[in-house]
C-alpha positions in Angstrom: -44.5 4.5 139.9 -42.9 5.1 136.2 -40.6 2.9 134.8 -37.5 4.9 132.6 -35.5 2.2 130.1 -31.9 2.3 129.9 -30.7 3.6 126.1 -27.9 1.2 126.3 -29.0 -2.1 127.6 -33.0 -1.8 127.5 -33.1 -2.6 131.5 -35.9 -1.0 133.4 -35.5 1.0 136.6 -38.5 1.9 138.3 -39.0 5.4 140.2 -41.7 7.4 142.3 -42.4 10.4 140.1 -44.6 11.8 142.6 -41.6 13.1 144.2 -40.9 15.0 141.6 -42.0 18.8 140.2 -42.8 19.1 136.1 -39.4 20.0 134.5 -36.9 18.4 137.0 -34.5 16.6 135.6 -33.2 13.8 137.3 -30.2 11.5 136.1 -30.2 7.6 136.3 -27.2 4.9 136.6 -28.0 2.0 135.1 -27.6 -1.4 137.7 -26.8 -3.7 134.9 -24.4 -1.6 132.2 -24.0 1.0 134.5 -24.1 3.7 131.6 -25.7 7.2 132.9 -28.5 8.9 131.4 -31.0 11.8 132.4 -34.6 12.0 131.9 -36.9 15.6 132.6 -40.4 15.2 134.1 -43.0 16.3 132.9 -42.9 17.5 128.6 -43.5 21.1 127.2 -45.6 21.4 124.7 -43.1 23.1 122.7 -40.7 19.5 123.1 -43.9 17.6 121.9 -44.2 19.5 118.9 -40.6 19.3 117.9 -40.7 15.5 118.7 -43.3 15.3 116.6 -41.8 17.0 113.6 -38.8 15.3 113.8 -40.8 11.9 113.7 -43.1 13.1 110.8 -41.4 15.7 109.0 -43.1 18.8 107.4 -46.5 17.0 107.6 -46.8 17.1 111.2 -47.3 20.8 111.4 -50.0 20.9 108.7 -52.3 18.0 110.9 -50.9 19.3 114.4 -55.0 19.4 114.9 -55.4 16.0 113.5 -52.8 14.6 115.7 -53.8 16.2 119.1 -57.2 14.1 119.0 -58.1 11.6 121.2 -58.8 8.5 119.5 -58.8 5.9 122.4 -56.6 3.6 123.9 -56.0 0.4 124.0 -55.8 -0.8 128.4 -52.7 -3.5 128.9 -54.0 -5.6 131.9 -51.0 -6.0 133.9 -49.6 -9.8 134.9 -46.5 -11.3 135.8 -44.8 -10.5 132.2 -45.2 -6.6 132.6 -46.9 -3.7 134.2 -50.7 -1.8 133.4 -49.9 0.2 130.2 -52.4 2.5 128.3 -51.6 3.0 124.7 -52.9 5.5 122.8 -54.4 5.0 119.4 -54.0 6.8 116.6 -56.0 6.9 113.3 -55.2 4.8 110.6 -53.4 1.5 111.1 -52.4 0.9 115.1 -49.9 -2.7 114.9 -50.2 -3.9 117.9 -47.3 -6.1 119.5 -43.8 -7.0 121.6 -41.4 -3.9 122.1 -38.1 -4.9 120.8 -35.3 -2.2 119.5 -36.2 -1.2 116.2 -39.5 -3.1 116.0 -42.4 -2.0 113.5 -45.4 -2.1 115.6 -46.5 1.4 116.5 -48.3 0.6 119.2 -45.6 -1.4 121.2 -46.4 -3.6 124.9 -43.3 -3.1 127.2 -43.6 -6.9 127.7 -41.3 -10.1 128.3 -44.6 -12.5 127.5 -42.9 -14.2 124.6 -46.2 -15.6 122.7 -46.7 -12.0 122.0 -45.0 -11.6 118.6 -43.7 -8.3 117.4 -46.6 -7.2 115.0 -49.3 -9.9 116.8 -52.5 -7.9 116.0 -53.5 -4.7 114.3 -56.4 -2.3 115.5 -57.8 0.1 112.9 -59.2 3.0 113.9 -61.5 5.0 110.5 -64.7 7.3 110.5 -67.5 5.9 109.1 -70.0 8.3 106.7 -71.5 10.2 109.9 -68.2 10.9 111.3 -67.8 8.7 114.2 -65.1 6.3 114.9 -65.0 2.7 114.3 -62.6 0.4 115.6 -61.6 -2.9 113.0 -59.3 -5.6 114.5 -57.5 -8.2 112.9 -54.6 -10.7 113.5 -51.1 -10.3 112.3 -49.6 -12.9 114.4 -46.9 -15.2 113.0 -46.1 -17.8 115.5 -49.3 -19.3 115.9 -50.7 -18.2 119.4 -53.2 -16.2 117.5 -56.0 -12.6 118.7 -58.8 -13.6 120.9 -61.8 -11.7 121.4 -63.4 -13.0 124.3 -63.6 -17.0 123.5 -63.5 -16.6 119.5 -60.7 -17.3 117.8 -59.6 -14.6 114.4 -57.8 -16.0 111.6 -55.8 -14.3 109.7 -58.4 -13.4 107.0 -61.3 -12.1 110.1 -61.9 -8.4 110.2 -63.6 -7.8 113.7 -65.5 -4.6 114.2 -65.1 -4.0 118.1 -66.3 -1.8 120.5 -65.6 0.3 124.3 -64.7 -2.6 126.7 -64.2 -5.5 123.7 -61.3 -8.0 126.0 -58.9 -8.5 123.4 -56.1 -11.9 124.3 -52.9 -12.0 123.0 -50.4 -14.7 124.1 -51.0 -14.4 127.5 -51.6 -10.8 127.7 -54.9 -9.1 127.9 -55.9 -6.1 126.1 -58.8 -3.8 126.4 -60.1 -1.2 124.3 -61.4 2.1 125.9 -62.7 4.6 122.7 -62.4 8.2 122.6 -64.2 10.2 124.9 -64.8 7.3 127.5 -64.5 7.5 130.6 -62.0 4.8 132.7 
C-alpha cells in the first residue's frame, strides 16, 4: 500500500499500487477538501534528474555521481502515530524530525506522534581517512522529550558514533539505522 498526500489540505489517502503499471497516471479526489490532483507511478530517470536540478541548481549536475550513492537509511518502525517509512540518508548533515509544510528537517517522518519535534535529532553521515562511512548522531530536540539510543539518554552536547542496527527513540517513535550496502 502507498500513501499519496493531498497538496491542498495535507490529508493522506492510501492506495494499492500494485494495481498499477510504471507510468500510469492516476488522479485522486481528496475526501476532506475535495480538491483533485494526479500522481504518475513509477519516475523516469530523466524526471529525477530534473527534480533534482531544480532542488539544487547547477551543482546537482556536477555531483549527479555523488548523489546517486547509497548512503543508508534510517528504518521508521511503524505504531499507531504512522506507517513503516525508510528514509534515505544523504552525506553531510541528515535533520531528522516531524513533517510539517515548510519544515527544515531533510529527512522528514510522515508522523502525527507530537513529542517528535520538527528538527528532533540529526544523523551525520562523513568518511573517515580510509574512506568508509561513519554515522555521528546527536540531539536537536527542543521540547524536552529528548534521542535515545537504546536505554542512554544524549544531551544536547553528546556526539554518538552509531552503527547498522543502532535502535534510535524519539518521542515515541522508533528509528533504526540500516548503513549502505546492508542488507534488510
Amino acid at each position: 500500500m502507498k500513501r499519496v498526500r493531498c497538496p491542498k489540505c495535507n490529508k493522506h489517502i492510501t492506495f494499492d499500487e500494485t494495481r498499477y503499471a510504471d507510468g500510469q497516471t492516476l488522479v485522486f479526489e481528496c475526501p476532506d477538501c475535495h480538491r483533485q490532483f494526479g500522481i504518475r507511478i513509477g519516475v523516469s530517470k530523466l524526471m529525477t534528474t530534473r527534480k533534482e536540478e531544480k532542488r539544487l541548481g547547477a551543482s546537482a549536475v556536477e555531483n549527479t555521481e555523488e548523489n546517486a550513492q547509497d548512503y543508508g537509511r534510517i528504518l521508521v518502525v511503524e505504531n499507531v502515530f504512522h506507517y513503516r517509512q525508510e528514509l534515505p540518508l544523504q552525506l553531510g548533515d541528515n535533520i531528522i524530525g516531524r513533517y510539517v509544510h515548510g519544515t527544515r528537517a531533510n529527512t522528514a517522518i510522515e508522523t502525527r506522534d507530537p513529542s517528535v519535534d520538527t528538527t528532533h535529532c540529526i544523523i551525520n553521515v562523513s568518511r573517515n581517512r580510509q574512506g568508509e562511512l561513519v554515522y555521528t548522531l546527536r540531539d536537536a530536540s527542543t521540547d524536552g522529550t529528548g534521542t535515545f539510543v537504546g536505554t542512554t539518554f544524549l544531551s544536547e552536547k553528546d556526539r554518538l558514533r552509531i552503527e547498522d542496527g543502532t535502535v534510535i527513540t524519539i518521542g515515541a517513535t522508533t528509528l533504526i539505522l540500516q548503513v549502505a550496502g546492508a542488507q534488510e
